[in-house]
Rosetta silent file (secondary structure, phi, psi, omega in degrees, C-alpha in Angstrom):
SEQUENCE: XXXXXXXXXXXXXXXXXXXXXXXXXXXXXXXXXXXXXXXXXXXXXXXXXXXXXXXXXXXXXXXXXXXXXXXXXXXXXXXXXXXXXXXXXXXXXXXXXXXX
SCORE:     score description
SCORE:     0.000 S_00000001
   1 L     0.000  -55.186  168.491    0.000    0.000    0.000 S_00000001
   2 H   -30.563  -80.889 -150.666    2.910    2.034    1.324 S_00000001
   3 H   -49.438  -51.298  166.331    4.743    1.270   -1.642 S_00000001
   4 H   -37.662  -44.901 -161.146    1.949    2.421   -4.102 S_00000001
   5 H   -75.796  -51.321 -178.290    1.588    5.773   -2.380 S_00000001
   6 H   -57.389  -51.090 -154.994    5.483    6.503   -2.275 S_00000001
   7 H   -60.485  -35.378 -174.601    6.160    5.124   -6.070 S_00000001
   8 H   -74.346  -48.997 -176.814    2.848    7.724   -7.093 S_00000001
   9 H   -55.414  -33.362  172.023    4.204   10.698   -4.962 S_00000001
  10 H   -81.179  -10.878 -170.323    7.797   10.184   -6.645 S_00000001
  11 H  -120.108   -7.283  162.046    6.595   10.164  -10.223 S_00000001
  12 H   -82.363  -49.774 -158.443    4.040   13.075   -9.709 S_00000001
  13 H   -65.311  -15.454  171.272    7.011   15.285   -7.794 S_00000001
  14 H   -93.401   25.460  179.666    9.227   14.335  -10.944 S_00000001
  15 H   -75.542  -49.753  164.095    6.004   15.670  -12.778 S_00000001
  16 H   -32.954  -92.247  137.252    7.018   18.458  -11.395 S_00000001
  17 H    -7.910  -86.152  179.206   10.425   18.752  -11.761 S_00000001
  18 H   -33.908  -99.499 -161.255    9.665   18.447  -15.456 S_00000001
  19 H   -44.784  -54.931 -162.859    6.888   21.809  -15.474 S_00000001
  20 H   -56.832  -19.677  170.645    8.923   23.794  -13.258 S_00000001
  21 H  -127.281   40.364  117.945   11.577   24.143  -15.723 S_00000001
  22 H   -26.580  -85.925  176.958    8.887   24.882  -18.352 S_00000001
  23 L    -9.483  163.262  175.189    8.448   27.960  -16.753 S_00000001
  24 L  -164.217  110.799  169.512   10.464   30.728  -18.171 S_00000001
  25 L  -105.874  141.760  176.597   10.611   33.779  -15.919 S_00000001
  26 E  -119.493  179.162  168.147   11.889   37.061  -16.985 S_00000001
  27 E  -178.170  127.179 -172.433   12.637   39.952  -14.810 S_00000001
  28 E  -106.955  165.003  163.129   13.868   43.226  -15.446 S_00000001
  29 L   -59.912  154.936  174.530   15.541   46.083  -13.271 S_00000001
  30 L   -45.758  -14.260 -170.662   13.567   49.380  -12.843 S_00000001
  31 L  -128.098  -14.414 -168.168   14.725   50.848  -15.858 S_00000001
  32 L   110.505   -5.405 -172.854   15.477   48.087  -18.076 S_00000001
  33 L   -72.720   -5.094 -179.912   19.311   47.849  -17.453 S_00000001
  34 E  -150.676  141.222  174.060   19.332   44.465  -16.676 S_00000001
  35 E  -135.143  132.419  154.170   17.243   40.985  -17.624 S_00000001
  36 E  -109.245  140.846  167.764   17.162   38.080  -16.115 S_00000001
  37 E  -134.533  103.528  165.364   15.508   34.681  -17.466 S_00000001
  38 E  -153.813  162.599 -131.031   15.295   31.512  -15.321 S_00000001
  39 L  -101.828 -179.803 -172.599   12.802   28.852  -15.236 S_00000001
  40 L   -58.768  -13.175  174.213   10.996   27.753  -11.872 S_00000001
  41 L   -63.445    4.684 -134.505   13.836   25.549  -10.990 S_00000001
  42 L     0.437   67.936  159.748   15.778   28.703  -10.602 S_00000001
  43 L   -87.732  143.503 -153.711   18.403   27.512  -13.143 S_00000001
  44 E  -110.830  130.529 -152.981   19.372   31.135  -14.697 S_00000001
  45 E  -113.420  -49.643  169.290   18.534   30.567  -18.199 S_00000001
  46 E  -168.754  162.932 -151.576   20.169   34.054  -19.692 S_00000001
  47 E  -122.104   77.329  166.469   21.470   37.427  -18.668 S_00000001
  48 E   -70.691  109.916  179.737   21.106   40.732  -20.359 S_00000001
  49 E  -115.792  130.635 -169.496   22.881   43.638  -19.681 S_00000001
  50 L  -117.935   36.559 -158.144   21.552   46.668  -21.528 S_00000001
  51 L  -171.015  131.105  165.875   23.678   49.433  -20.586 S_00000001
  52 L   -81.828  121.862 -166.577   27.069   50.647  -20.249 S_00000001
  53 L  -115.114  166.374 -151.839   28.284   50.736  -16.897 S_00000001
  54 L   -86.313  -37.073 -134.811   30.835   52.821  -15.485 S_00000001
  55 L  -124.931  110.889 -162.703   30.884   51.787  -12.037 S_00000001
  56 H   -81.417   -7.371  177.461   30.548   47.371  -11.720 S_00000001
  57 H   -67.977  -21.725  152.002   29.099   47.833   -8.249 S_00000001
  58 H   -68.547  -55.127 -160.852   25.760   49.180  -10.055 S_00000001
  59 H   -61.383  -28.091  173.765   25.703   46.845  -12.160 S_00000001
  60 H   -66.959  -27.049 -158.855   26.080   43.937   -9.280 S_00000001
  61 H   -99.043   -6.250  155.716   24.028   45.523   -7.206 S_00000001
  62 H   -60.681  -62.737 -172.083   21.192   45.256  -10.114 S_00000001
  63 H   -47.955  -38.492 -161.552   22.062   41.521  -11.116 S_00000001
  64 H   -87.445  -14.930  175.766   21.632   40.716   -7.479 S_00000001
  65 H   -75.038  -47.396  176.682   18.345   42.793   -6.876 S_00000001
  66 H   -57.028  -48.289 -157.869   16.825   41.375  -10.356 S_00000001
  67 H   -75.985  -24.039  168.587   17.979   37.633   -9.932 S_00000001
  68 H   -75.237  -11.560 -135.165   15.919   37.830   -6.037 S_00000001
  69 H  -123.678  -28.939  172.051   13.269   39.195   -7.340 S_00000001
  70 H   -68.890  -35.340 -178.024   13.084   36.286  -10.564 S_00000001
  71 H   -59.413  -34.093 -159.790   13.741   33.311   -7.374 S_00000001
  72 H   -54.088  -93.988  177.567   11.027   35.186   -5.442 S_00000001
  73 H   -15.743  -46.962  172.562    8.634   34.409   -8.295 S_00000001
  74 H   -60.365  -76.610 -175.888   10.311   30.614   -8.896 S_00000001
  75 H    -7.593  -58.643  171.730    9.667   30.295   -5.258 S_00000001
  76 H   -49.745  -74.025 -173.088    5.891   31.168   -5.842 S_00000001
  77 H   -59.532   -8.213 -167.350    5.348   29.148   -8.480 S_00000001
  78 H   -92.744  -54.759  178.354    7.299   26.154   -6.716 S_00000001
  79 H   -70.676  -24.842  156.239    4.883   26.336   -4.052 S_00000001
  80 L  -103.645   18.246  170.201    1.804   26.220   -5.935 S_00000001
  81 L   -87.569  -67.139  176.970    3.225   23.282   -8.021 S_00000001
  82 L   -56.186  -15.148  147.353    3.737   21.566   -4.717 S_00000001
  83 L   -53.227  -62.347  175.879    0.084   22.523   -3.698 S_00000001
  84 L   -52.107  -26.752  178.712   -1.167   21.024   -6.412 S_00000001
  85 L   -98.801  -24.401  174.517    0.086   17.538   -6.097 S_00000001
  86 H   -52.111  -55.483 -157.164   -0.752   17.694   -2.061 S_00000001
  87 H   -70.031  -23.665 -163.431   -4.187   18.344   -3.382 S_00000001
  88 H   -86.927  -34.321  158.416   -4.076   15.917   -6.192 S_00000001
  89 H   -93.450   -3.145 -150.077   -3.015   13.142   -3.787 S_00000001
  90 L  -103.821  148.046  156.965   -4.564   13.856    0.164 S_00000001
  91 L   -59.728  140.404 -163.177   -8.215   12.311   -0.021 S_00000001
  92 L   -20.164  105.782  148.924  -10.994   15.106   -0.125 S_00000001
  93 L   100.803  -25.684  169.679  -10.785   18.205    1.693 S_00000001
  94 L   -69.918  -35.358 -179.267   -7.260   16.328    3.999 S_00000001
  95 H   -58.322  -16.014 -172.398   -5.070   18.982    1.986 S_00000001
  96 H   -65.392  -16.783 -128.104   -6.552   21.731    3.967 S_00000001
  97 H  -121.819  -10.386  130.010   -5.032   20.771    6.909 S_00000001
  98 L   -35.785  -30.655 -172.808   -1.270   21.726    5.179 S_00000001
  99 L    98.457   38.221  172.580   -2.223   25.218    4.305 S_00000001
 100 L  -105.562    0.000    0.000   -3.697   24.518    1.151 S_00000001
């Protein structure tokens, strides 16, 4: 019985796996000086830099403000992937009791 439950819960979470790095997130800086793209997995997919800069401590301190702000978002989306299969396995109305 056990075994049934675990072997479905490993092959929906690599279900998972799989859509999250579907996803494709972008996120830019306030002005446009910088893009990030990485999928829900947060694997960092590509980089843009759209501006010359003088000084690299702007530009780092953009890359690192952009690239939290694309995990934030994987994060999100991570969490309502992982909702979805609690709901899709707990018997009716048991998922609630997770915080779903």
């Amino acid at each position: 019985m056990f075994d049934d439950i675990l072997g479905d819960v490993n092959e929906q979470q690599d279900k998972i796996e799989a859509k999250l790095k579907e996803y494709e997130i972008l996120k830019k800086s306030e002005h446009g000086e910088v893009e990030v793209i990485l999928n829900a997995k947060k694997d960092i997919l590509d980089i843009s830099i759209n501006k010359q800069f003088e000084d690299n401590a702007e530009l780092e301190d953009l890359l690192v403000l952009t690239i939290n702000k694309a995990m934030k978002e994987a994060d999100n989306i991570a969490a309502k992937e992982a909702q979805n299969l609690l709901n899709s396995i707990m018997p009716g109305g048991l998922s609630g009791l997770f915080g779903g």
